[in-house]
Backbone as a ProteinNet text record, in pm:
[ID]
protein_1_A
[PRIMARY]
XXXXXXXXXXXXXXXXXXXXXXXXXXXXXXXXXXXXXXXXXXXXXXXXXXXXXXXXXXXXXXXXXXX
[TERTIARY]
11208.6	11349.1	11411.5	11515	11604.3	11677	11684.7	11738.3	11858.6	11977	12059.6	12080	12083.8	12085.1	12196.6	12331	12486.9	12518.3	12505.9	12600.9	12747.3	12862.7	12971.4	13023.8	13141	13196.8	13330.9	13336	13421.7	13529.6	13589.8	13760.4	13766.9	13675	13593.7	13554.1	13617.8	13553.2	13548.8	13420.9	13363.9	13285.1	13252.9	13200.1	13080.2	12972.1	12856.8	12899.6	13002.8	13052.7	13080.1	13206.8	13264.1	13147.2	13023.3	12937	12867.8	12788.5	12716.3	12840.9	12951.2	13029.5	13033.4	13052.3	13062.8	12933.9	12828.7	12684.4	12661.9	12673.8	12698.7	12814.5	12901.5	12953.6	12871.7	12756.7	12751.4	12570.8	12501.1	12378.1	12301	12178.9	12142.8	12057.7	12085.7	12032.9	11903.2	11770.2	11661.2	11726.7	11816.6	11832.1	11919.6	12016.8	12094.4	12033.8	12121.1	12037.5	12078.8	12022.4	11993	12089.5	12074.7	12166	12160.8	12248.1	12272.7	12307.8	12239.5	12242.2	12328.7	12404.2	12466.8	12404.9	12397.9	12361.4	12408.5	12449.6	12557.8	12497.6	12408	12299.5	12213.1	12072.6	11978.4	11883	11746.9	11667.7	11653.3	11660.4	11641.8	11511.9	11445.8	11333.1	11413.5	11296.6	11323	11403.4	11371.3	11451.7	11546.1	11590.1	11743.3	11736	11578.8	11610.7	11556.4	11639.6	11607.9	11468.7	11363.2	11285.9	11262	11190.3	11221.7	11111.4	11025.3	10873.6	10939.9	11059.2	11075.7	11182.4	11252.6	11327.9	11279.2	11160.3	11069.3	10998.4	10997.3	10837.5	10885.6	11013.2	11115.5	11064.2	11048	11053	10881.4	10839.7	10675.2	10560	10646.1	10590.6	10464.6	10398.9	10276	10208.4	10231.1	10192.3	10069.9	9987.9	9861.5	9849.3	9978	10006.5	10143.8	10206.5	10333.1	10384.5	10475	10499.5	10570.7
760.7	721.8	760.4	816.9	861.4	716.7	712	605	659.2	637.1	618.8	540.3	562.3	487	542.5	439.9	484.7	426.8	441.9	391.6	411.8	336.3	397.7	377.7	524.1	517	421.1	395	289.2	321.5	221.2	199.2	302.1	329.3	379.6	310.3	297.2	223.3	329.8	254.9	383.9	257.1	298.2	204.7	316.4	194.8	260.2	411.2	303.4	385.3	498.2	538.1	621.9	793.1	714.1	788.2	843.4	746.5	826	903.1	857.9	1010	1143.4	1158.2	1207.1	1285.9	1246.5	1327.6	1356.5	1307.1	1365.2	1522.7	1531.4	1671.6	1751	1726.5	1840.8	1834.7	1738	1721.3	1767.1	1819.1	1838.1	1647.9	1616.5	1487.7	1492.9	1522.5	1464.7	1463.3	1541.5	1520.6	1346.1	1314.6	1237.3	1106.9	1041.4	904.3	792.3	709.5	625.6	469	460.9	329.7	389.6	337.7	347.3	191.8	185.7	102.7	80.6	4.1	-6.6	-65.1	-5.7	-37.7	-52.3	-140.2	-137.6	-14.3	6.5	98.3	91.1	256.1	262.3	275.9	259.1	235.1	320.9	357.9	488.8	453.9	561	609.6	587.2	573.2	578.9	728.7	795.9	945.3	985.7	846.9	845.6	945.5	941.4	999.2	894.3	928.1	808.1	773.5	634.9	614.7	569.7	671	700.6	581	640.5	468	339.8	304.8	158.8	136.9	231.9	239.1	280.6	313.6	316.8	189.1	123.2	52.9	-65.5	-110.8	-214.6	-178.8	-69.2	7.5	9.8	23.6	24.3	-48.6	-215.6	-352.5	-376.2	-430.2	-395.4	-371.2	-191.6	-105.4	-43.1	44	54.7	183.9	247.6	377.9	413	438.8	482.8	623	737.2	823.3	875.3
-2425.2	-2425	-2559.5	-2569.4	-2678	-2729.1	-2839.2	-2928.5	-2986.7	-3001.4	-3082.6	-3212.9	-3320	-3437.7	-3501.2	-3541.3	-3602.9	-3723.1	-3797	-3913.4	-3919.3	-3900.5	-3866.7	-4021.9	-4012.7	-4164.1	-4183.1	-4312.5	-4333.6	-4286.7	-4209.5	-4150.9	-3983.9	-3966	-3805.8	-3708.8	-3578.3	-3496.7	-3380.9	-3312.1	-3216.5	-3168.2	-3013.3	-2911.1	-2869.2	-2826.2	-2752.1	-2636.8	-2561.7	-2452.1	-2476	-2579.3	-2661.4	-2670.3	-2770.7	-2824.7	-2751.8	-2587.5	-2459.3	-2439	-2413.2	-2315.1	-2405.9	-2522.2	-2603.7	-2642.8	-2577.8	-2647.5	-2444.2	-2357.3	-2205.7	-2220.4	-2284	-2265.2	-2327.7	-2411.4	-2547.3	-2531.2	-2491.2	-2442.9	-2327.7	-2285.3	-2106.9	-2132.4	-2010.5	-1943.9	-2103.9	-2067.2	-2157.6	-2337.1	-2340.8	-2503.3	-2508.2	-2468.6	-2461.7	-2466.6	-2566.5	-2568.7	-2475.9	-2471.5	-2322	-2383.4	-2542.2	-2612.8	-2725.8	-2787.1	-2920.5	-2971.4	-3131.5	-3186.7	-3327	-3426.6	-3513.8	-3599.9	-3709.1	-3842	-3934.5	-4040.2	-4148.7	-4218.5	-4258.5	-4340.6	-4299.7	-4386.6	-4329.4	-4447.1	-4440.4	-4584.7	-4598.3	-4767.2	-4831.1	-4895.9	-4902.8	-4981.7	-5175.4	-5258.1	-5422.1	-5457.6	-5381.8	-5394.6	-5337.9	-5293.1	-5180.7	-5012.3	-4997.9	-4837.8	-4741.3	-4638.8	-4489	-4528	-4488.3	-4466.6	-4344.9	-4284.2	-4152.7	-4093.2	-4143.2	-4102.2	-4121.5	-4214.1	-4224.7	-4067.2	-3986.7	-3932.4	-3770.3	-3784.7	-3676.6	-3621.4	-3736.7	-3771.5	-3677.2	-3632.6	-3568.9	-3433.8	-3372.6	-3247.5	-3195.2	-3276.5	-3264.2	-3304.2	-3321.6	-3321.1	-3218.6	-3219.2	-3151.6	-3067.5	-3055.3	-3017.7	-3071.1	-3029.2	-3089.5	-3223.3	-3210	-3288.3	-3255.1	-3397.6	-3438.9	-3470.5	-3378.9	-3402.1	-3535.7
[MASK]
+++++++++++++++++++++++++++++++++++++++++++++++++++++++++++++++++++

């Protein structure tokens, strides 16, 4: 299942709805995500890039192995 993850920019509002129709014109069916989620922010690494494992790690609670 495809995940959506948004940080929206300040003084921006945008709806779930909005964002599926919007990735349905420009997506084929398997790329397109199934929900999208809102985040005020997302954790950065000490070198200021996404930390992508801390942002996974929510999704793959116990499960036996994490992509």
């Amino acid at each position: 299942m495809v995940l959506g993850i948004v940080v929206k920019a300040r003084g921006k509002e945008v709806t779930e709805a909005e964002l599926l129709e919007f990735c349905k014109d420009r997506l084929a069916a398997y790329q397109r995500p199934k929900r999208i989620e809102f985040y005020d922010s997302l954790p950065r690494t000490v070198y200021g890039k996404l930390d992508k494992k801390s942002v996974k790690k929510k999704y793959w609670e116990g499960r036996d192995r994490m992509i």
